[in-house]
C-alpha beads as a LAMMPS data file, in Angstrom:
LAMMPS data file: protein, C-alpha beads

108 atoms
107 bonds

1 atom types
1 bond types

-500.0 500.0 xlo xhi
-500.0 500.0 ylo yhi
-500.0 500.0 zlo zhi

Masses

1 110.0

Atoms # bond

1 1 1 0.000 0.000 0.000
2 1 1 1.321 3.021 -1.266
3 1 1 -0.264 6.623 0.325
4 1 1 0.481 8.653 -3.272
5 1 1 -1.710 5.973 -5.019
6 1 1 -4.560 3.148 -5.104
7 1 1 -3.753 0.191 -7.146
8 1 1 -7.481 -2.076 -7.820
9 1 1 -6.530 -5.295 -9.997
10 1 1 -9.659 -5.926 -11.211
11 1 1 -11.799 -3.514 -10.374
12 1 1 -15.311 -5.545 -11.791
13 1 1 -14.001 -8.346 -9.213
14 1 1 -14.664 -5.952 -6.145
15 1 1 -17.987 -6.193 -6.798
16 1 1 -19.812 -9.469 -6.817
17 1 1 -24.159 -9.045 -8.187
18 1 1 -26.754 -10.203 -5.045
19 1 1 -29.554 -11.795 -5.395
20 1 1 -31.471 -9.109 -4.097
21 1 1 -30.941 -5.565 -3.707
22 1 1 -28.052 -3.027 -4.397
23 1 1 -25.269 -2.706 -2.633
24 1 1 -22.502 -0.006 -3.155
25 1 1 -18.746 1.045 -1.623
26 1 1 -16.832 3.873 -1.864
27 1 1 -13.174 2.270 -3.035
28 1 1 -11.898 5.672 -3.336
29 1 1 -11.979 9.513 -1.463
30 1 1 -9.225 11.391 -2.641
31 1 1 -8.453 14.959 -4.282
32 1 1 -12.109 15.489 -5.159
33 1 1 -12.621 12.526 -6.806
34 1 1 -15.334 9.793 -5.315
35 1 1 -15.115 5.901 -6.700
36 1 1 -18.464 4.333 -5.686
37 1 1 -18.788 0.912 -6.983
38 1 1 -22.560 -0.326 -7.476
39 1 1 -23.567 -3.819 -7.742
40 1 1 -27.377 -4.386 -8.682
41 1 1 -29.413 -7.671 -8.727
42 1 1 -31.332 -8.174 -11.664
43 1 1 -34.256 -6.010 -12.319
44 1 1 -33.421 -3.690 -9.575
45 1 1 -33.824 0.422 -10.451
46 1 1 -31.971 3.406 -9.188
47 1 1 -35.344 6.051 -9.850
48 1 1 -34.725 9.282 -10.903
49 1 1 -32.433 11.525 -9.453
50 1 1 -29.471 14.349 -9.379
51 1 1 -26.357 14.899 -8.556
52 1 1 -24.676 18.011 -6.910
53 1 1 -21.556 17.084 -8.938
54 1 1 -20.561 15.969 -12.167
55 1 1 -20.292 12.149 -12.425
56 1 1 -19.067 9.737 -14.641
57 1 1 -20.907 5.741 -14.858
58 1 1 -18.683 3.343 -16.500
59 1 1 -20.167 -0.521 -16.496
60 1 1 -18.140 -2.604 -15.890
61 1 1 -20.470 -6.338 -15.891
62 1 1 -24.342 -7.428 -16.430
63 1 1 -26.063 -4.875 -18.655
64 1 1 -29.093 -2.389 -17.825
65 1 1 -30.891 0.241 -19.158
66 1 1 -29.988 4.474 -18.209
67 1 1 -31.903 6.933 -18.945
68 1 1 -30.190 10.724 -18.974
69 1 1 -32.170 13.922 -19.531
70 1 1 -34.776 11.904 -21.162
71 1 1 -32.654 9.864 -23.425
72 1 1 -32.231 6.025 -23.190
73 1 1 -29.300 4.042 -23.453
74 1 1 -28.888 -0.056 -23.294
75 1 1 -25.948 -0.581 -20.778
76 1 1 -23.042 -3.185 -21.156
77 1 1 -19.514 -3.854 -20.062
78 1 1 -17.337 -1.012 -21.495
79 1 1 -20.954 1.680 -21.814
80 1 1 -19.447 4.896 -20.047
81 1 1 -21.561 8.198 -19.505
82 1 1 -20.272 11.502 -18.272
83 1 1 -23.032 14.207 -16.815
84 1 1 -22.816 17.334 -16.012
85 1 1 -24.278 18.086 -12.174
86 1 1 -27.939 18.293 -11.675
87 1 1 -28.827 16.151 -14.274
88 1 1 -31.695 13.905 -14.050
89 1 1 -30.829 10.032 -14.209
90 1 1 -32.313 6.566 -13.448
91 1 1 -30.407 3.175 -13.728
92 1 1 -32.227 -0.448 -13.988
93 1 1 -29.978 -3.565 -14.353
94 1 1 -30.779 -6.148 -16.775
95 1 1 -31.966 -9.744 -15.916
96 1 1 -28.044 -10.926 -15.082
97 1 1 -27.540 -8.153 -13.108
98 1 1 -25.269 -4.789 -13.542
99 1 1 -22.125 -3.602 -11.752
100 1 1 -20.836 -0.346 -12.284
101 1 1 -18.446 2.231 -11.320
102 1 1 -19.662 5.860 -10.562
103 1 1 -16.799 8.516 -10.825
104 1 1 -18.526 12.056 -8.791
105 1 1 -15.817 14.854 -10.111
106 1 1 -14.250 17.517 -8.235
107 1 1 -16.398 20.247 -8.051
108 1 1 -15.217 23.331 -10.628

Bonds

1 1 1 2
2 1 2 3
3 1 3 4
4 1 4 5
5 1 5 6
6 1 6 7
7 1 7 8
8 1 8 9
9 1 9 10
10 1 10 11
11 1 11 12
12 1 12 13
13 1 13 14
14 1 14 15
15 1 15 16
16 1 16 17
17 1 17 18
18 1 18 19
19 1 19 20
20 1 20 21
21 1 21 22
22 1 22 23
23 1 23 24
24 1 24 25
25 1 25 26
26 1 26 27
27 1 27 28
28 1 28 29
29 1 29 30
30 1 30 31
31 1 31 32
32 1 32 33
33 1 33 34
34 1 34 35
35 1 35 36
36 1 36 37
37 1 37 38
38 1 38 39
39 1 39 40
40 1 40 41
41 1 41 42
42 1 42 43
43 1 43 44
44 1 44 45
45 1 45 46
46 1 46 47
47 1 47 48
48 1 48 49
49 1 49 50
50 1 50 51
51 1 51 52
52 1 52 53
53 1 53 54
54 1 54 55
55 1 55 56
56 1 56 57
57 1 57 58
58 1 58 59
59 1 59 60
60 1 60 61
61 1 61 62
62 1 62 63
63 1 63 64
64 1 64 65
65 1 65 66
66 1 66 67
67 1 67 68
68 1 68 69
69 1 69 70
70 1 70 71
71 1 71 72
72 1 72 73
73 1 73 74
74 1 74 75
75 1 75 76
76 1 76 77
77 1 77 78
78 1 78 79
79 1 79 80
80 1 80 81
81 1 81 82
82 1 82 83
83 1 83 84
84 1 84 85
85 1 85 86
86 1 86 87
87 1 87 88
88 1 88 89
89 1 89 90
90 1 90 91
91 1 91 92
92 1 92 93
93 1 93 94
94 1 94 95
95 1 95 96
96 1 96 97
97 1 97 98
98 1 98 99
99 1 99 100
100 1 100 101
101 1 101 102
102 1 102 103
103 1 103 104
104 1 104 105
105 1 105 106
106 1 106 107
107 1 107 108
């Protein structure tokens, strides 16, 4: 362990999908920068909501569907979204399940 940096091997393998529920850790606090990884079961929905800062999703295993500002996506391993703060987002995982990593930015 190293204080000037955090090495993850396999950052997908942190997360393992439940069977039920979501369940989410913050891997990383540092300089403004907040690395929450998200595991969903299948079928289960983050509803519609903000952020106060700028965030980035990046999917990492399982698939899902996002919806941003009214737009829908189909999510899959490698799908990445940046938004700006305050915009409105929901997130439902597909029938296998979705793990993903959520970036919230440094405030500018």
């Amino acid at each position: 362990m190293n204080d000037s940096y955090t090495y993850l091997d396999d950052l997908a393998a942190e997360a393992s999908i439940p069977k039920r529920g979501i369940h989410s850790q913050t891997l990383s606090d540092a300089d403004g920068v907040e690395l929450v990884l998200f595991a969903m079961a299948a079928a289960e929905r983050l509803s519609e909501h903000t952020s106060a800062r700028s965030a980035i999703v990046h999917v990492l295993a399982g698939s899902g569907d996002l919806v941003v500002a009214g737009d829908a996506y189909r999510l899959s391993p490698g799908s990445w979204m940046r938004m700006r703060a305050r915009t409105p987002h929901a997130i439902t995982a597909g029938d296998e399940g979705l793990v993903f990593a959520l970036y919230l930015l440094a405030s500018s």
